[in-house]
N, C-alpha and C positions, 0 to 999 in steps of 0.2 A: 490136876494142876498142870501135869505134861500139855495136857489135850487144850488149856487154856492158853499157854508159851504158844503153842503151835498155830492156835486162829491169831494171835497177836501179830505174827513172824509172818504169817499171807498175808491181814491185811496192811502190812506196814510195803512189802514187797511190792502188795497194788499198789497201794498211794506212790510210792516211790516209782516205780514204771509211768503212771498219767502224770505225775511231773515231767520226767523225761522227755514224755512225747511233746507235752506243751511246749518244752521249750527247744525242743529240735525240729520244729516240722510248724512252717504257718500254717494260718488259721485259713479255710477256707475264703473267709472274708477278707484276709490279709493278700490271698493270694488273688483275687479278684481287681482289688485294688494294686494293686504293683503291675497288672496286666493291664489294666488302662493307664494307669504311667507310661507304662512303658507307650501304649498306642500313642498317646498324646505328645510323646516324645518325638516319635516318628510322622506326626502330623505337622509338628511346627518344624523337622525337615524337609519331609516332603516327600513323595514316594523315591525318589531318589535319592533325599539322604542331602539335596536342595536347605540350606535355611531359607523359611518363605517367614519371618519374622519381621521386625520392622523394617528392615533394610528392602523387605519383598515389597512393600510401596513407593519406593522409588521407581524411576523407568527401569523397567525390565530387559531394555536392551534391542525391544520390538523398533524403535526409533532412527531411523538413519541417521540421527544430525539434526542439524538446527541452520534451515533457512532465514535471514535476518532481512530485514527490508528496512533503510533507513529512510524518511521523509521528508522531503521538504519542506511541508507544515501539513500538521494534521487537522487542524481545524479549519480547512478548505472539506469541502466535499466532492472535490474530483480525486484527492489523494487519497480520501477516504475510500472511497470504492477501488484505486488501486490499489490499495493496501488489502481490501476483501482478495482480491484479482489473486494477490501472492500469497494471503493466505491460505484460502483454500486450494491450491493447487499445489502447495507445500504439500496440507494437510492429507492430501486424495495422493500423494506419490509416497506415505510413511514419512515424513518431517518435521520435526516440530519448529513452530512459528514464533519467532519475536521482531517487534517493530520500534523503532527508534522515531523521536519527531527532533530534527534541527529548529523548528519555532524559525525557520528564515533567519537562521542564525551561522554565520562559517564557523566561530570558535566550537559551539555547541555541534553542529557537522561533522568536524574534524575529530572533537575527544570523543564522539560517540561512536564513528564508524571505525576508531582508532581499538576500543573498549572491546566493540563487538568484535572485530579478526583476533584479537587477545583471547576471546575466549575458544577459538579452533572452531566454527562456526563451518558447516558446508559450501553458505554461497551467501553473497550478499549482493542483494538488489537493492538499489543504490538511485535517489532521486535526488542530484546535488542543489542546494539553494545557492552554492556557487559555485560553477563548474569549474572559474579559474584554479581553484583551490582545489579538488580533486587530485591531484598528480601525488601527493603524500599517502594520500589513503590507496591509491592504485600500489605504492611503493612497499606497502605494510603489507599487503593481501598477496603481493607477489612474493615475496619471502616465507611467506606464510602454506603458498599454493592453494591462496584459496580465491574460485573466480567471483569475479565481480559482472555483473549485467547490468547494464544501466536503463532505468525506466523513465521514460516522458522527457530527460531533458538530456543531452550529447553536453561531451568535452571536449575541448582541442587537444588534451593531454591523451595520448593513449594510457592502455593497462587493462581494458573491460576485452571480458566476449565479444560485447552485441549490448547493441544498444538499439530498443524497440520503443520506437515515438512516432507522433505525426509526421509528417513532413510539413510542416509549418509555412513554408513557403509558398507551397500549393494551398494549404489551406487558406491564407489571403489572399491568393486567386482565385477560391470560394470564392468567398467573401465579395468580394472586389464585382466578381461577373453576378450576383445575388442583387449586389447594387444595384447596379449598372440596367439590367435587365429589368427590376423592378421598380426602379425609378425614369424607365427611360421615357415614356411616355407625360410625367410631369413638367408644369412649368416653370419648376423652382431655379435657384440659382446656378443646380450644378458642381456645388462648391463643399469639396467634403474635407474632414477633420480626421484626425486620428491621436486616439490617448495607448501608449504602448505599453508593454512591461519596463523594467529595469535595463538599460542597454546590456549592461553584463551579459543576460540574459539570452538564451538562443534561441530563444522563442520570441525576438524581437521579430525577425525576420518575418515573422506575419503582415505587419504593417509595412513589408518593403513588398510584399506581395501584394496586397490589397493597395495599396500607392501604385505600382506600377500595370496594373489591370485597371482602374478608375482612370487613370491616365492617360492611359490607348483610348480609352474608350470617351477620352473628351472630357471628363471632368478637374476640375482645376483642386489640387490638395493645397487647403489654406494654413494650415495648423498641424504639426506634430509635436503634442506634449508628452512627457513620459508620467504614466501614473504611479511606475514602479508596482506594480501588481496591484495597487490598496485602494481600495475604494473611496476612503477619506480624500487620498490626492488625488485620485479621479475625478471626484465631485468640487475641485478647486478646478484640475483640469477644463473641467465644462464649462465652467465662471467665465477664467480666462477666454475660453475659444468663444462663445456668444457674448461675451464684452469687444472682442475685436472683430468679430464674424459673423453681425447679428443674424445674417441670411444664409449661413450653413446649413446644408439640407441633408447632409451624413453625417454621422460620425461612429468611426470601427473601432473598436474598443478589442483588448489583447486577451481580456478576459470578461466572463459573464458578472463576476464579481464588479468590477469597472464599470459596465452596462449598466448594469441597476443602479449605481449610485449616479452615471453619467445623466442615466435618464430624470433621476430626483432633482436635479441641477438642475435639467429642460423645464419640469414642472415649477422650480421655483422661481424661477427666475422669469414667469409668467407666460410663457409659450407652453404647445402643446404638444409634448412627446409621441410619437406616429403621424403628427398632421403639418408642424412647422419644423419637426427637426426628426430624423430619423434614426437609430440608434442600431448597432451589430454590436453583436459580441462573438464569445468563443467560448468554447468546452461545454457546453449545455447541461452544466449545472441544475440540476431540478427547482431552485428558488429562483430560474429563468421564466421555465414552462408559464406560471401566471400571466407577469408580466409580456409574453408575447402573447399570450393569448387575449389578453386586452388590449393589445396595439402599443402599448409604450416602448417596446423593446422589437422593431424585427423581425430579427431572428438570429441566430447562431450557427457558428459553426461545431458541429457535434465532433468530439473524440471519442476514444475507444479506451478508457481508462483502466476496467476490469480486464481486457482484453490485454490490455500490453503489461500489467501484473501477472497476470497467469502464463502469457507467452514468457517470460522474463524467465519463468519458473521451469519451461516446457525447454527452452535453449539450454539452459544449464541441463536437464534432464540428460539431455541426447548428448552433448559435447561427452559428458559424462560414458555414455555408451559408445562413444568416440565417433558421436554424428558431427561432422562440422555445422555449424550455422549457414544456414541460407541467404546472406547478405541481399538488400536492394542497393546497398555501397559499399563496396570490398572496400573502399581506403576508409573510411570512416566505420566499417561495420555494423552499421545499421539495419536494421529492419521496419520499415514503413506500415502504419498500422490505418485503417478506416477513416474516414472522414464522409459527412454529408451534413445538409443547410435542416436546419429545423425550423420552421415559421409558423405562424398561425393552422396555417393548415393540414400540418403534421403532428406538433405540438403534443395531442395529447394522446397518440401512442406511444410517448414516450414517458411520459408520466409515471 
């Protein structure tokens, strides 16, 4: 009976010891598992100890800023590739890229370039659709300290870096000597026209160039209508000038958009665009190329539209490294960008 109490007494002892242990000591499986917790823990900080969780898909901080570029209309295709110009040249210096379009609109101009120095933006490159009106948004960006560069079109108002465009002036003195030279052998009238931008505008001054180059050189200017940039009034433009002009044998248009409708006017109105009326434009727009290259149009005078985006980009860079700008007009602050004549027989390297 003893010897019985006594196996009773050990194995109650075991049982009572492998409880114990059970419940003081994990399970080897428990301990595996708490040891990738725990990794897993340390992966969603980071080897550092970093949260790389949601918050880690935001920008990371690699980003200098935020280049903004606002536009004068983006459904032109010379702004469009300005706007490529300052994108990527943002993008190639660490910046990230946003673009505004004014729609050729001052209110729409105004609240948007007003929107964008609100948000503490790097730099803003700035293509006014009214220069008059710029002096507000120069006002905002100085308080702000943030530079403004202005692409393709100049202000009277100061406040910008550097402002990189044509020189417009010369470029109607293209224009003007393209004529002149190409027509001088004809036995036409002599008698040439001109459809312009918006007076406002600063890039009137083209047609004060091509006027006063056809001039010297003996031709008589019949007609200066304003198409205000737009095609529609362009192609009234035409109406008008071969309703009082029937034997105009130029006419220079302020933009290639203008040219193509100027020239649909020549063909409507039952004469032959290249043969009884000749047609110039400007900015060489790629839905130019055809039409000169079948005679209806000329030619053009080419800009440098990528060119003065990216430069815009490359001024700010340096002032930035405290390079001053290289002015071609220290009182206006400009920088003068490429120009040359596109016609038929260049045409399609350009393409």
């Amino acid at each position: 009976m003893k010897k019985i109490k006594k196996m009773l007494a050990v194995i109650l002892i075991t049982i009572l010891a492998i409880w114990l242990i059970g419940c003081g000591s994990p399970s080897k499986q428990e301990e595996q598992t708490g040891g990738a917790a725990a990794d897993t823990a340390k992966t969603d900080e980071g080897e550092d100890g970093e949260d790389t969780g949601k918050d880690a898909e935001k920008p990371s901080g690699d980003s200098k800023g935020v280049i903004a570029y606002s536009c004068y209309n983006m459904s032109w295709e010379y702004y469009v590739t300005l706007a490529k110009g300052v994108k990527e040249a943002a993008e190639a210096a660490g910046y990230e890229y946003v673009e505004h379009d004014q729609q050729s609109d001052q209110s729409i101009m105004i609240q948007g370039c007003t929107d964008l120095l609100n948000q503490n933006i790097a730099c803003l490159v700035l293509t006014p659709c009214k220069p008059e009106a710029a002096a507000n948004i120069y006002k905002i960006a100085e308080e702000k300290g943030i530079p403004v560069v202005l692409a393709d079109i100049s202000t009277e108002a100061q406040g910008y870096l550097a402002c990189l465009k044509s020189d417009n002036y010369d470029g109607g003195v293209l224009a003007g000597k393209y004529a002149a030279e190409k027509l001088a052998d004809t036995d036409g009238s002599k008698k040439a026209a001109m459809i312009t931008v918006d007076p406002s505008n600063t890039n009137i001054v083209r047609s004060d160039g091509f006027k006063d180059t056809v001039e010297a050189a003996g031709w008589q200017v019949v007609a200066e209508l304003s198409g205000q940039s737009e095609p529609d009034i362009a192609y009234s433009c035409m109406q008008d000038i071969i309703t009082a002009n029937p034997d105009v044998e130029v006419v220079f248009c302020s933009n290639d958009p203008m040219a193509i409708s100027a020239s649909q006017a020549v063909a409507d109105a039952g004469l032959v665009p290249g043969d009884d009326v000749h047609i110039i434009g400007y900015d060489a727009q790629t839905n130019v190329f055809e039409p000169i290259k079948n005679g209806t149009v000329l030619g053009t005078v080419a800009q440098d539209p990528y060119g003065m985006g990216s430069g815009s980009v490359e001024v700010f860079l340096k002032n930035l490294d405290g390079e001053a700008p290289e002015y071609d007009d220290e009182a206006t602050k400009i920088i003068y960008t490429d120009q040359w004549i596109i016609d038929k027989d260049n045409a399609a390297e350009y393409e």
